[in-house]
C-alpha positions in Angstrom: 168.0 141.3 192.5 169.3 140.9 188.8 172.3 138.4 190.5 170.3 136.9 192.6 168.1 135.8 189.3 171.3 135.1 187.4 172.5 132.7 190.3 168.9 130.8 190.1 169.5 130.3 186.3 173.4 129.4 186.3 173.0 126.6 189.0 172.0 122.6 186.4 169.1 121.3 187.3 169.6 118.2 188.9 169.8 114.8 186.8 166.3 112.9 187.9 167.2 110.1 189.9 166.9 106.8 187.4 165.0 103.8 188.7 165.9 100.3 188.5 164.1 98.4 186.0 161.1 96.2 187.4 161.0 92.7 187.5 158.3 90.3 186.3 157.5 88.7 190.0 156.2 85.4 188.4 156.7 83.0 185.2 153.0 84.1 184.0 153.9 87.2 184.0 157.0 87.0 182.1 154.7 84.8 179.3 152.2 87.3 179.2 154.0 90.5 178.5 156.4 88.3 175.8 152.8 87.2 174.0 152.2 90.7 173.6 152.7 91.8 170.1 154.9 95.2 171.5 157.0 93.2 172.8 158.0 90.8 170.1 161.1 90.6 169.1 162.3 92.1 165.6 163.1 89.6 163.3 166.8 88.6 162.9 168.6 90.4 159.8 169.5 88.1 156.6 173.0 86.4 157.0 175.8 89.1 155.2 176.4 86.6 152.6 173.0 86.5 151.1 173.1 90.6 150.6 176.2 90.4 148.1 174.1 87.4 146.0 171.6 89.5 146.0 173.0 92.7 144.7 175.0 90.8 142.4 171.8 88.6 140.3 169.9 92.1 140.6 173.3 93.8 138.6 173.5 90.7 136.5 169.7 91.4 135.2 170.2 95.1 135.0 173.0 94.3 132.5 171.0 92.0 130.6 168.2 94.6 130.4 170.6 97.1 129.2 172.0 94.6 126.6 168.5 93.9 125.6 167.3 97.4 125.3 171.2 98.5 123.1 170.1 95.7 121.1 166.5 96.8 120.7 167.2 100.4 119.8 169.6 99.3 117.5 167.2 96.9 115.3 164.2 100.3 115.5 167.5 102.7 114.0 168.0 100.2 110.5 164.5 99.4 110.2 163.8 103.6 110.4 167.1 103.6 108.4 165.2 101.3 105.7 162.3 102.6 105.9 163.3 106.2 104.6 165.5 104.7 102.6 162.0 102.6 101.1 160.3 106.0 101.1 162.6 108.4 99.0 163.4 105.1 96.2 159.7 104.7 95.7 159.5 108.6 95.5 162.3 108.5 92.3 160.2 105.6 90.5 158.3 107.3 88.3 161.3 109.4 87.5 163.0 105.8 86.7 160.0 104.5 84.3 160.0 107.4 82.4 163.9 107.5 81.9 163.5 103.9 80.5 160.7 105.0 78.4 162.9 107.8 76.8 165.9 105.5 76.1 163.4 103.1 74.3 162.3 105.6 72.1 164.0 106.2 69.0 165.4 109.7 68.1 167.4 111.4 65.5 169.5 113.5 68.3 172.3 111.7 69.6 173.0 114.0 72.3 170.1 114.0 73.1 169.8 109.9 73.6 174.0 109.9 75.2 172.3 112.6 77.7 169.6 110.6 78.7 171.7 107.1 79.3 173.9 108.8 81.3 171.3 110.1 83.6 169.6 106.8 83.9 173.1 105.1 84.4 173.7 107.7 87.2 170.2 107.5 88.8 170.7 103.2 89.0 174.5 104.3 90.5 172.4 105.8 93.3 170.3 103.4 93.6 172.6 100.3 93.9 174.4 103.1 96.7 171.0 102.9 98.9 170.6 99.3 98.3 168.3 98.9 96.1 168.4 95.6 93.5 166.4 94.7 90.7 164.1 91.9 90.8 165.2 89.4 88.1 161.6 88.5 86.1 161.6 87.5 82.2 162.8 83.9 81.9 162.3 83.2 85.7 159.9 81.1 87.3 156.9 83.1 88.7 156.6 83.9 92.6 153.8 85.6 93.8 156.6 87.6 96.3 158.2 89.2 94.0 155.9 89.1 90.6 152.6 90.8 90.1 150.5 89.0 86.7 148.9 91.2 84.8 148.4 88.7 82.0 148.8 85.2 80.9 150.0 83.2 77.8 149.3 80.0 76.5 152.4 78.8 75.1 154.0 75.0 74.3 156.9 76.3 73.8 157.8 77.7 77.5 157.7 76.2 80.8 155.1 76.1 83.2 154.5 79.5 85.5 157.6 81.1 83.0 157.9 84.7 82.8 157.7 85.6 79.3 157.2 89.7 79.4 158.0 92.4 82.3 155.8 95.8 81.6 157.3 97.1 84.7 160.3 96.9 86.8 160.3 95.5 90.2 162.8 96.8 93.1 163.7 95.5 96.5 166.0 96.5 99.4 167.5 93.5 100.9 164.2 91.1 101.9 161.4 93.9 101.1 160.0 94.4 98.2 159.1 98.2 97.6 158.0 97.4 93.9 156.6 93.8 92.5 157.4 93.6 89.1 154.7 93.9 86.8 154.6 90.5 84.1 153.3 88.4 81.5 153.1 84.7 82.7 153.3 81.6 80.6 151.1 78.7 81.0 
């Protein structure tokens, strides 16, 4: 009984018989099942020489993206770059002013006033390192970019808008100003 179910399994099932493919009978017919939208035909694929033009405008813009974005990220490094650079000079001001306060004042101790020059001198070394300038004032025209007024003169002798008197020094790093200077205007 066991080979008998063997031989039922081992025989293939026979392939089902195929039938021809039926034919539309009439020309109506033939329009009606091609107005059908399941039977419409795909449309045709773009022409092979369009997809190469294609891939190579979208690789041309993805390069210029790229360009655009290096050139970005560049420009937001140096302006981070100046702008701590801005931050730490404006900290060591006030260490500046009183420097140039000391060396101003008169003293007996001549150590004591070589000590204090070189410090300054080596603190405007550093300075001139990060960038930093001084904004030329007394005997220069006024501009309201650079120069803060604090007072004013009346004086013949001087030409108009003249500087006569800086209180305090003004700094800048390239275009920006981190400090106006702080003057006495004439006329």
């Amino acid at each position: 009984m066991s080979a008998k179910k063997k031989d039922e399994h081992s025989e293939p099932n026979p392939a089902p018989e195929k039938e021809p493919p039926v034919q539309p009978e009439t020309e109506a017919a033939v329009q009606s099942e091609a107005e059908t939208p399941e039977q419409e035909p795909a449309p045709a694929p773009a022409p092979a020489a369009e997809k190469p033009q294609e891939d190579s405008e979208r690789y041309l813009r993805l390069m210029a993206e790229f360009d655009n974005y290096k050139k970005r990220s560049a420009k937001e490094r140096e302006n981070i770059y100046t702008d701590v650079r801005v931050d730490t000079v404006t900290k060591f001001l006030p260490v500046f002013d009183n420097l140039e306060r000391a060396m101003k004042t008169e003293t007996a101790d001549e150590a004591f006033k070589k000590g204090v020059e070189m410090t300054f001198n080596q603190l405007m070394d550093v300075f001139k390192k990060l960038g930093v300038e001084e904004i030329e004032s007394v005997g220069k025209p006024f501009d309201p970019q650079l120069h803060n007024a604090v007072m004013h003169v009346e004086d013949e002798t001087l030409g108009e808008n003249e500087i006569v008197e800086e209180f305090q020094k003004g700094f800048k790093i390239g275009d920006k100003v981190i400090r106006f200077s702080m003057v006495k205007v004439a006329n």
